[in-house]
N, CA and C of each residue as an Amber inpcrd file, in Angstrom:
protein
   495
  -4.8520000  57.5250000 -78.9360000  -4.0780000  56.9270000 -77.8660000
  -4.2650000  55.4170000 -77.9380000  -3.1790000  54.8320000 -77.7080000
  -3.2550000  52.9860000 -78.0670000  -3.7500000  52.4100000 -76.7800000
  -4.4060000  51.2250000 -77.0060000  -4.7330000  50.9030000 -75.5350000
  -3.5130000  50.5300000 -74.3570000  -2.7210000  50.0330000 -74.7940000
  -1.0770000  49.9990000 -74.0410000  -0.7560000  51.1850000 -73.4970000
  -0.7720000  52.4120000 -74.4170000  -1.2720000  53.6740000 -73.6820000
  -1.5150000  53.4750000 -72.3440000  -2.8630000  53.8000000 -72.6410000
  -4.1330000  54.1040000 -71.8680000  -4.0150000  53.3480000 -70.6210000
  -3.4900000  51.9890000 -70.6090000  -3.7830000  50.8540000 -69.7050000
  -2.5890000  51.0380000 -68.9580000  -1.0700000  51.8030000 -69.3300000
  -0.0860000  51.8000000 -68.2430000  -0.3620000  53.1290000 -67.6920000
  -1.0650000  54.1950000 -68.2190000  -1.4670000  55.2290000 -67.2860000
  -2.5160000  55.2090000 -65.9180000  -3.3370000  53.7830000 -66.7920000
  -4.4230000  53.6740000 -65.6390000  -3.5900000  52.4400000 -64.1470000
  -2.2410000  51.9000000 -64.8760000  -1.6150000  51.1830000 -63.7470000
  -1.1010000  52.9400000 -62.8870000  -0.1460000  53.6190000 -63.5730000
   0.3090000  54.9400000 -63.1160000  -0.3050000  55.1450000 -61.9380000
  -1.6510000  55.2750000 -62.3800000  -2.8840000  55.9030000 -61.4670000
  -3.1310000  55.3460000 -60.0870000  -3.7090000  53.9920000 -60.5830000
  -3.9860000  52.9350000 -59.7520000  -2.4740000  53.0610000 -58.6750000
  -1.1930000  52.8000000 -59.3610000  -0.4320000  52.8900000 -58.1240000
  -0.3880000  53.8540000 -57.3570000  -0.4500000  55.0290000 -57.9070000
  -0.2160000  56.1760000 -57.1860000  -1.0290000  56.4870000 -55.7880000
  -2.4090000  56.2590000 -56.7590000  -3.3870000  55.9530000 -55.6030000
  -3.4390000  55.2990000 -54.5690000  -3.1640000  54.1060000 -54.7040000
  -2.4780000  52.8220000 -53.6240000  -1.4650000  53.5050000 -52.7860000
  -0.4760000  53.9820000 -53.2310000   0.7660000  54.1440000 -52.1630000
   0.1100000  55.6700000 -51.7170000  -0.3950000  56.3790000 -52.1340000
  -1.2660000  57.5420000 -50.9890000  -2.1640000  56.6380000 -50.4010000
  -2.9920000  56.0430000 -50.4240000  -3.4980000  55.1040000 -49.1760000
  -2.5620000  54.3710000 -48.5110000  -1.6820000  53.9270000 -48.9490000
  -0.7450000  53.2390000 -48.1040000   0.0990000  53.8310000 -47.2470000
   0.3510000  55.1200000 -47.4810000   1.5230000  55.8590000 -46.6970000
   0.1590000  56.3440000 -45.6410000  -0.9910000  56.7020000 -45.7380000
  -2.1200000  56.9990000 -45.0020000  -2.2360000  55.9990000 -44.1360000
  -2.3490000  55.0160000 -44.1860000  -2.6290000  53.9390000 -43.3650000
  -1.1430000  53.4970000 -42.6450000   0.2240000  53.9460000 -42.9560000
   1.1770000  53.3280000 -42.6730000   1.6110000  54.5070000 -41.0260000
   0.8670000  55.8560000 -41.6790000   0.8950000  56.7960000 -40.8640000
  -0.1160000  56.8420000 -39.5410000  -1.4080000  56.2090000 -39.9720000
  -2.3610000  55.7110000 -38.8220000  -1.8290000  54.9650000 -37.9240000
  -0.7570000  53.5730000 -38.6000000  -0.8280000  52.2590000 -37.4010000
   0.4280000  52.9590000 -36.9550000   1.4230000  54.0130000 -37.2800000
   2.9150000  54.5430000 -36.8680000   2.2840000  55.2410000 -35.4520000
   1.3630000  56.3400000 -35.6100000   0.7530000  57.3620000 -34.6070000
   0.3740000  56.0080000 -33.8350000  -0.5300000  55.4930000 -33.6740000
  -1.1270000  54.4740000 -32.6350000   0.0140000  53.9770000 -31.7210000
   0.9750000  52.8100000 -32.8880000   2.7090000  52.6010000 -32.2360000
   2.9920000  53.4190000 -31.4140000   3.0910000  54.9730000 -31.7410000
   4.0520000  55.8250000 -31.1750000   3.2400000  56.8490000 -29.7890000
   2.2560000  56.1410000 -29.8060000   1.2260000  57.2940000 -28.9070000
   1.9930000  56.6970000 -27.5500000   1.8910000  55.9850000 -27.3760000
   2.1400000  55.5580000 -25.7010000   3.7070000  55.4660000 -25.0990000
   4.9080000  55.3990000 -26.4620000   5.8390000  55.7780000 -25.7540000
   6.4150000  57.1760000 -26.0170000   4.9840000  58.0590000 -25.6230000
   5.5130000  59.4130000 -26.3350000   5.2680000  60.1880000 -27.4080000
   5.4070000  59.5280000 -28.4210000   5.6700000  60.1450000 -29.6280000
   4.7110000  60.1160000 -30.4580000   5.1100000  61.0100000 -31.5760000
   4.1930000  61.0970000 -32.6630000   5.1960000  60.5120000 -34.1220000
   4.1590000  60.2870000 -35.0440000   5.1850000  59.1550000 -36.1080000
   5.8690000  59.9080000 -36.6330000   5.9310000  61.0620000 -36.8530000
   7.0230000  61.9790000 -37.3680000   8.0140000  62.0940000 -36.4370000
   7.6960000  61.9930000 -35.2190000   9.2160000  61.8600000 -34.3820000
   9.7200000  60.9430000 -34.4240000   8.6700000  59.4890000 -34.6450000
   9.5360000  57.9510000 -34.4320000  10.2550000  57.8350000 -35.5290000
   9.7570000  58.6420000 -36.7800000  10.2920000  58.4880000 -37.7470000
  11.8570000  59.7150000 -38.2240000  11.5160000  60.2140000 -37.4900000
  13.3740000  61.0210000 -37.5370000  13.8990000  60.5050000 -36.3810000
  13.9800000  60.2740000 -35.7750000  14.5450000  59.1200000 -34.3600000
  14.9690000  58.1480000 -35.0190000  14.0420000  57.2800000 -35.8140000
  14.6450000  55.9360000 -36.6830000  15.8420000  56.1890000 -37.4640000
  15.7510000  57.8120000 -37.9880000  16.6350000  57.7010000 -39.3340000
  18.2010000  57.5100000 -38.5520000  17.8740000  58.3770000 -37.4560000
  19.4700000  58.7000000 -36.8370000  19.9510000  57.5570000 -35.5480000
  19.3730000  56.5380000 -35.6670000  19.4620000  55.7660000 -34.5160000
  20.6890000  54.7180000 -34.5870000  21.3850000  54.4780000 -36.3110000
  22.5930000  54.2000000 -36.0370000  24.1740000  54.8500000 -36.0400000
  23.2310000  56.1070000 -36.5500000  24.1680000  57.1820000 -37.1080000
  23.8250000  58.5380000 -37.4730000  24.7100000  59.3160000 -36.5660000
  24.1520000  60.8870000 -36.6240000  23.9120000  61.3130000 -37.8890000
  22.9060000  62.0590000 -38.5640000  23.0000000  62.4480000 -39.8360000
  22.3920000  64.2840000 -39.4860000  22.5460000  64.6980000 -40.5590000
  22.4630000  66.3780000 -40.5220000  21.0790000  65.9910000 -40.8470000
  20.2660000  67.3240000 -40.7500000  18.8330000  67.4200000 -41.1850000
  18.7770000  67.2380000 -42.6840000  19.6000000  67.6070000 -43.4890000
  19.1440000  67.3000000 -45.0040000  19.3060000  65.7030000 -45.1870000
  20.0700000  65.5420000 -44.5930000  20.5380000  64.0470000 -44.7370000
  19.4610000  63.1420000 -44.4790000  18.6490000  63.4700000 -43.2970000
  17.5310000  63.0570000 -43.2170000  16.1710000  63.0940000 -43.8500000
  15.7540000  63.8530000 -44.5650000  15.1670000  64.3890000 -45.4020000
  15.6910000  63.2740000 -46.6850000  16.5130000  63.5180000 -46.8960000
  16.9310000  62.5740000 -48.0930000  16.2060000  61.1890000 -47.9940000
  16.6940000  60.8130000 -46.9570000  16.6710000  59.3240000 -46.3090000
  15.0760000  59.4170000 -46.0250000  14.4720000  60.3270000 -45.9600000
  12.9040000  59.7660000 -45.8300000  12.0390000  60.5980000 -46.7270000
  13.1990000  61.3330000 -47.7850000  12.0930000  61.4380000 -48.9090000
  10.7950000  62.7450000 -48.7300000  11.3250000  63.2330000 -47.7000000
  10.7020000  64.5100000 -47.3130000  11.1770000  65.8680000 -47.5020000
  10.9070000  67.2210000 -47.2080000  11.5500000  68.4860000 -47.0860000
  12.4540000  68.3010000 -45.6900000  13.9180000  69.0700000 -46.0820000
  14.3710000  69.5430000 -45.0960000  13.5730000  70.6940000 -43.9580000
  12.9900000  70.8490000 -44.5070000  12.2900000  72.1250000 -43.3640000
  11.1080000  71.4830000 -42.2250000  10.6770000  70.0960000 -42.9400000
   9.7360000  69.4890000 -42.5360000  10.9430000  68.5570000 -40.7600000
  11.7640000  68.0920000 -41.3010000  12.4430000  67.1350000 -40.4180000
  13.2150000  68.8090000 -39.6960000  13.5380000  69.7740000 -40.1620000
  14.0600000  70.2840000 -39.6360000  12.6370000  70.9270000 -37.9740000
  11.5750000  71.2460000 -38.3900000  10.7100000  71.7060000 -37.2030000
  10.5980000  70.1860000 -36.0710000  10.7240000  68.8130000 -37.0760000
  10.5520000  68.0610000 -35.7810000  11.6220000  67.8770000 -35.1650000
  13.0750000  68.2850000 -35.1170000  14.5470000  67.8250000 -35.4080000
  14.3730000  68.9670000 -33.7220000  14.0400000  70.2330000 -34.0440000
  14.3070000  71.1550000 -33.1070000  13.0750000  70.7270000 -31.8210000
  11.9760000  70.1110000 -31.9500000  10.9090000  69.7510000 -31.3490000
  11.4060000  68.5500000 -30.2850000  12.3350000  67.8830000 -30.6100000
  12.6440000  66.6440000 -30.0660000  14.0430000  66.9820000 -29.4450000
  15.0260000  68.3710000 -29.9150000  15.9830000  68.5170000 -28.9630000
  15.2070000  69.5970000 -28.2210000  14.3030000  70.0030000 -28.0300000
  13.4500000  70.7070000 -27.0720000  12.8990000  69.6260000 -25.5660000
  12.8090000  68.7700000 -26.6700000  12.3140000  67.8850000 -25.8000000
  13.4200000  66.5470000 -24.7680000  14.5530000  67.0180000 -25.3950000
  15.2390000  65.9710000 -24.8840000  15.3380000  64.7530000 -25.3360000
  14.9840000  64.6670000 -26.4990000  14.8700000  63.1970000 -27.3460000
  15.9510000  63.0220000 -28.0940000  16.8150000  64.2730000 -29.1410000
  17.4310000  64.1260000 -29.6250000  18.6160000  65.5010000 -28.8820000
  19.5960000  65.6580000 -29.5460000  20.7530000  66.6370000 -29.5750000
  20.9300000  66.7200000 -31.0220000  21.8520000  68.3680000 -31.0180000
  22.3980000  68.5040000 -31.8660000  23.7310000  68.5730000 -31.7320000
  24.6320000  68.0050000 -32.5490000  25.7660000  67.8030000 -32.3260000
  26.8940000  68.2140000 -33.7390000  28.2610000  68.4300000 -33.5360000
  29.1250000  69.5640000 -34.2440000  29.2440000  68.5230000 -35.3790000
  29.2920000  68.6620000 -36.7990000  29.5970000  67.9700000 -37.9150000
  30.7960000  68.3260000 -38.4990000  31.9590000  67.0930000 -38.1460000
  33.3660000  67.7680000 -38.8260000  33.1980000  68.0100000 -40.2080000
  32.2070000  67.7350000 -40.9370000  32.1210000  67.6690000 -42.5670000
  31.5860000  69.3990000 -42.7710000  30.6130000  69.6900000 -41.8880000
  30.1850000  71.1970000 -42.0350000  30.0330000  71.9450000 -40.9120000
  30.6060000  72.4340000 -40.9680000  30.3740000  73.6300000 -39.3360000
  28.7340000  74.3810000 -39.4120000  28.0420000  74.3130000 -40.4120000
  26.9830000  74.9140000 -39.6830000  25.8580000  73.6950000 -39.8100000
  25.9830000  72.6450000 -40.3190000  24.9110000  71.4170000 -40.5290000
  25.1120000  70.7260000 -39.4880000  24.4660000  70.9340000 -37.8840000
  24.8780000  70.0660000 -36.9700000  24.3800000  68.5740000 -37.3550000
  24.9560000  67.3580000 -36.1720000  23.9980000  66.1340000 -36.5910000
  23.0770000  65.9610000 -35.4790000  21.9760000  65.3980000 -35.9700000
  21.1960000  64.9460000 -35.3520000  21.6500000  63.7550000 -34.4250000
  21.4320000  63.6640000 -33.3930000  21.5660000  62.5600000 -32.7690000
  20.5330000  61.8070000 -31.6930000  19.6900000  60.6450000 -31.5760000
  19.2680000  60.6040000 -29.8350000  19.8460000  60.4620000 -29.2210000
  19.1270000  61.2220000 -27.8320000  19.7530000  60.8220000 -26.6510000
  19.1490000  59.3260000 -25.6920000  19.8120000  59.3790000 -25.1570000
  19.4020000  58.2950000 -24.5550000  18.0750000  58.3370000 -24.0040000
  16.6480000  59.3800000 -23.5170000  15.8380000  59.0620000 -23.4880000
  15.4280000  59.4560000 -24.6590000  15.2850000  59.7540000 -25.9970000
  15.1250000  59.1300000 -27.3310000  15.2630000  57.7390000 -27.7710000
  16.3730000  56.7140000 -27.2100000  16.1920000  55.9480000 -27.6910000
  15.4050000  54.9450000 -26.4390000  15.0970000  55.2690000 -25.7560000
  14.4050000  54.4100000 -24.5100000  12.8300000  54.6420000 -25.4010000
  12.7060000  55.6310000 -25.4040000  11.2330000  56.1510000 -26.2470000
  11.1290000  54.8560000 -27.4880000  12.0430000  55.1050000 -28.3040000
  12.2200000  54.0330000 -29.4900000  11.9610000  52.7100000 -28.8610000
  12.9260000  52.1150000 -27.8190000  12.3370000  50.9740000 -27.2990000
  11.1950000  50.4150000 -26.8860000  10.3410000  51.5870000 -26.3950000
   9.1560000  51.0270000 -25.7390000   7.7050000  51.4610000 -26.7670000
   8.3340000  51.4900000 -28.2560000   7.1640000  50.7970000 -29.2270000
   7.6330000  49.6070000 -29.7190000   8.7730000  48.5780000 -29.4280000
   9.1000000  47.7440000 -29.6980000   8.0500000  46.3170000 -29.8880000
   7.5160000  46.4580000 -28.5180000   6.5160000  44.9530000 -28.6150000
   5.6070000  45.5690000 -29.1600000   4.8210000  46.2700000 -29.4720000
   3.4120000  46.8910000 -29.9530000   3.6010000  46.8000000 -31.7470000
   5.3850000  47.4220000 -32.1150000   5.5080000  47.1630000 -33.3610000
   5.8020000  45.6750000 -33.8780000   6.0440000  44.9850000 -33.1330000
   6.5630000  43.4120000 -33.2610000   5.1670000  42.4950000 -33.4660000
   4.2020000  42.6440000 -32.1800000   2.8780000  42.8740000 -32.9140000
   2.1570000  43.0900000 -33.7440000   2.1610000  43.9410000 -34.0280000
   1.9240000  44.8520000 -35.3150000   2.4520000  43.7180000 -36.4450000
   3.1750000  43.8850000 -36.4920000   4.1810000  43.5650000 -37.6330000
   3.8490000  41.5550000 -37.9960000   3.4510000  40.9450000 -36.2870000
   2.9020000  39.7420000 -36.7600000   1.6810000  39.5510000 -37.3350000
   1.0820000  40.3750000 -36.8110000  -0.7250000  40.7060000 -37.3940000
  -0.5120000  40.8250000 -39.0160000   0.3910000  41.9550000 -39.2620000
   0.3350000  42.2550000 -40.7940000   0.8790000  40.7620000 -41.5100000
   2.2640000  40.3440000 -41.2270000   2.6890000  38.7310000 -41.8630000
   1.2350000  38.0720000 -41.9170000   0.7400000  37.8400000 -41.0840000
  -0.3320000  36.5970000 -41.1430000  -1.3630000  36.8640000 -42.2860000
  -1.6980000  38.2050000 -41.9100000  -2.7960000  38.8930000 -42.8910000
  -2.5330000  38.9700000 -44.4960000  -1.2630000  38.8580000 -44.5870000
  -0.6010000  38.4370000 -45.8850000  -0.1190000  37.2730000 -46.4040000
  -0.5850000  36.4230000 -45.5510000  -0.2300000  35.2620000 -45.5560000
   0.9760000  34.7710000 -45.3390000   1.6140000  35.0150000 -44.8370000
   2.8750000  34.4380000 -44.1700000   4.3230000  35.6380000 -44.8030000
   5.5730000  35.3410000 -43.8480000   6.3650000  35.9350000 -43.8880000
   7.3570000  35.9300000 -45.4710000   7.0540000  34.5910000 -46.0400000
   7.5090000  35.0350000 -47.7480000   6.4100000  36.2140000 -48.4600000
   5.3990000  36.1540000 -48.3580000   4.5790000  36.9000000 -49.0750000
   5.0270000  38.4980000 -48.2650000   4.8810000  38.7310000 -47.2730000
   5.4810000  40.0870000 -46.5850000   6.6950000  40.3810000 -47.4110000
   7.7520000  39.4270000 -47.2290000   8.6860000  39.9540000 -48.0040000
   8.6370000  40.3590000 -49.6870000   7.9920000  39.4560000 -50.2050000
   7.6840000  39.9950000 -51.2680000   7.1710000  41.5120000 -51.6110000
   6.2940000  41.5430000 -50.5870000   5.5680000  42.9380000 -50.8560000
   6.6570000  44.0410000 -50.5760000   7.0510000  43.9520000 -49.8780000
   8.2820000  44.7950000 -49.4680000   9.3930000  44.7830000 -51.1070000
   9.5150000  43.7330000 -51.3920000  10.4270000  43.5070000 -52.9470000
   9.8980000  44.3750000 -53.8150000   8.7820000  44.2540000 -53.7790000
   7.9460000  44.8250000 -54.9870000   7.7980000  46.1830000 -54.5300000
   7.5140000  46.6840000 -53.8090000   7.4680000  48.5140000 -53.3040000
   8.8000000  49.0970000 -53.1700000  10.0860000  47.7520000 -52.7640000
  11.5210000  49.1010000 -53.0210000  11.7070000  49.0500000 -54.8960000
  11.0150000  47.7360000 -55.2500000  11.8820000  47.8370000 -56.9160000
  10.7780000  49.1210000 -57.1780000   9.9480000  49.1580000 -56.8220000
   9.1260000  50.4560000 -57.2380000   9.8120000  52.0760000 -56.9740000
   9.7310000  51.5150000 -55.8770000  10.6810000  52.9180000 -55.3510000
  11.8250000  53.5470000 -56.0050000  12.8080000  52.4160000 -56.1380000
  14.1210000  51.9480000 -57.1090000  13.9570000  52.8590000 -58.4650000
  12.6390000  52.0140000 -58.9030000  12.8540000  52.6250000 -60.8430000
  12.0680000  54.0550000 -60.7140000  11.4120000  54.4720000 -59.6590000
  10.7130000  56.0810000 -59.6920000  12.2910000  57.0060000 -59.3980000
  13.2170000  56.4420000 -58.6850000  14.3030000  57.0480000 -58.6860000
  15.4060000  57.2280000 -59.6050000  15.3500000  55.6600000 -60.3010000
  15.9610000  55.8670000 -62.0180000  15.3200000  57.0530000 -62.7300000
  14.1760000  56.3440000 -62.9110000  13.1070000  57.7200000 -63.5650000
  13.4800000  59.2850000 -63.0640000  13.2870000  59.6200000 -62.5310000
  13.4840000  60.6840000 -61.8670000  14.5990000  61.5170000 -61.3060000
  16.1720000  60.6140000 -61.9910000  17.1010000  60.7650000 -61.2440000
  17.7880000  61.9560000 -62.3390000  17.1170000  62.2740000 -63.8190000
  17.7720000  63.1410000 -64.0990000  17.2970000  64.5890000 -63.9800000
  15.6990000  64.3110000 -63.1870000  15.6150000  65.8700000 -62.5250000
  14.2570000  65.9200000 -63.3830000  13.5910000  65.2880000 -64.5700000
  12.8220000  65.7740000 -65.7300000  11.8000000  64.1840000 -65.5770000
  10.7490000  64.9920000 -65.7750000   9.3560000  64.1660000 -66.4390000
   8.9260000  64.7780000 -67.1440000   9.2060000  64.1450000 -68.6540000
   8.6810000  64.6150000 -69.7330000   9.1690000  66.0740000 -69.9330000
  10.4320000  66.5480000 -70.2240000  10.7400000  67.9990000 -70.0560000
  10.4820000  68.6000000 -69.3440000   9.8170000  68.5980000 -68.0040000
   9.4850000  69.5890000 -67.2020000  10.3430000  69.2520000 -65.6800000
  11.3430000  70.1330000 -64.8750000  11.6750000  69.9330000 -63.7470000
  10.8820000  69.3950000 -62.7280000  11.5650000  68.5760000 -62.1130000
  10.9830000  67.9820000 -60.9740000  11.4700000  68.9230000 -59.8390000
  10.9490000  68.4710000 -58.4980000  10.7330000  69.1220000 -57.5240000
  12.4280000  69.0210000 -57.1770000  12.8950000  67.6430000 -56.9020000
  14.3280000  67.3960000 -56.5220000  15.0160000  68.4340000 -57.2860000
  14.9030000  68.6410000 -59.2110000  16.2310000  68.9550000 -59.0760000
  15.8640000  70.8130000 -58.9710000  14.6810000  71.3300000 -58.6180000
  13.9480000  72.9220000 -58.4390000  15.2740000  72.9650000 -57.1380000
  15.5740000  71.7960000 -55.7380000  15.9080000  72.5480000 -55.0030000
  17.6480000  72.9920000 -55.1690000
């Protein structure tokens, strides 16, 4: 094995590792955000997806990169709760859309200053709002080429999970 090898598997690694701590920690400061107006980060986070536009449960799932079955238990949890509705989809009669309701999105509002907060703490800690953005540049082009990569279904001959469903 060449060291060029060896040394982009151990970046592989190293990132992989990083963004499971990162989605860990992104999920800690989300729950904290979301404790006091309600919610839990899996709700703030299917609430977010549909907050400019109704989308079906797969649709959502897409959009956050999760199982449909996963958004689908919080999807029914939150029209239980009165946070969201389900509503008729002229595109499919049995894929309703998700939608909030209006105390869903009051909920959304009142992690607003806590995330705005949040969100100045992190800029500073990174040294200012170009460097934030950067980091953000650098994790969608990441995101970006794992989806090139991955977009024909195969790593290294073997099916991926996307195209199993």
């Amino acid at each position: 094995m060449s060291g060029d090898t060896h040394r982009r598997q151990e970046l592989l690694s190293g990132t992989a590792l990083t963004a499971f701590r990162l989605n860990g920690q992104f999920l800690s400061v989300a729950e904290r955000l979301a404790r006091p107006a309600g919610l839990t980060a899996a709700w703030w986070q299917v609430l977010g997806a549909v907050l400019d536009e109704p989308l079906p449960v797969a649709g959502i799932a897409r959009v956050m990169g999760i199982t449909r079955q996963s958004v689908q238990r919080v999807a029914d949890l939150l029209v239980a709760r009165g946070l969201a509705a389900y509503e008729p989809n002229p595109a499919h009669r049995r894929a309703k859309l998700v939608t909030p309701t209006a105390e869903g999105r009051a909920a959304i509002r009142r992690i607003g200053p806590g995330h705005a907060e949040f969100a100045a703490r992190l800029a500073e800690a990174l040294g200012g709002e170009r460097e934030f953005t950067e980091a953000l540049d650098a994790l969608t082009r990441l995101s970006d080429a794992l989806d090139r990569l991955d977009g024909g279904g195969t790593v290294t001959g073997t099916a991926s999970p996307r195209s199993a469903r």
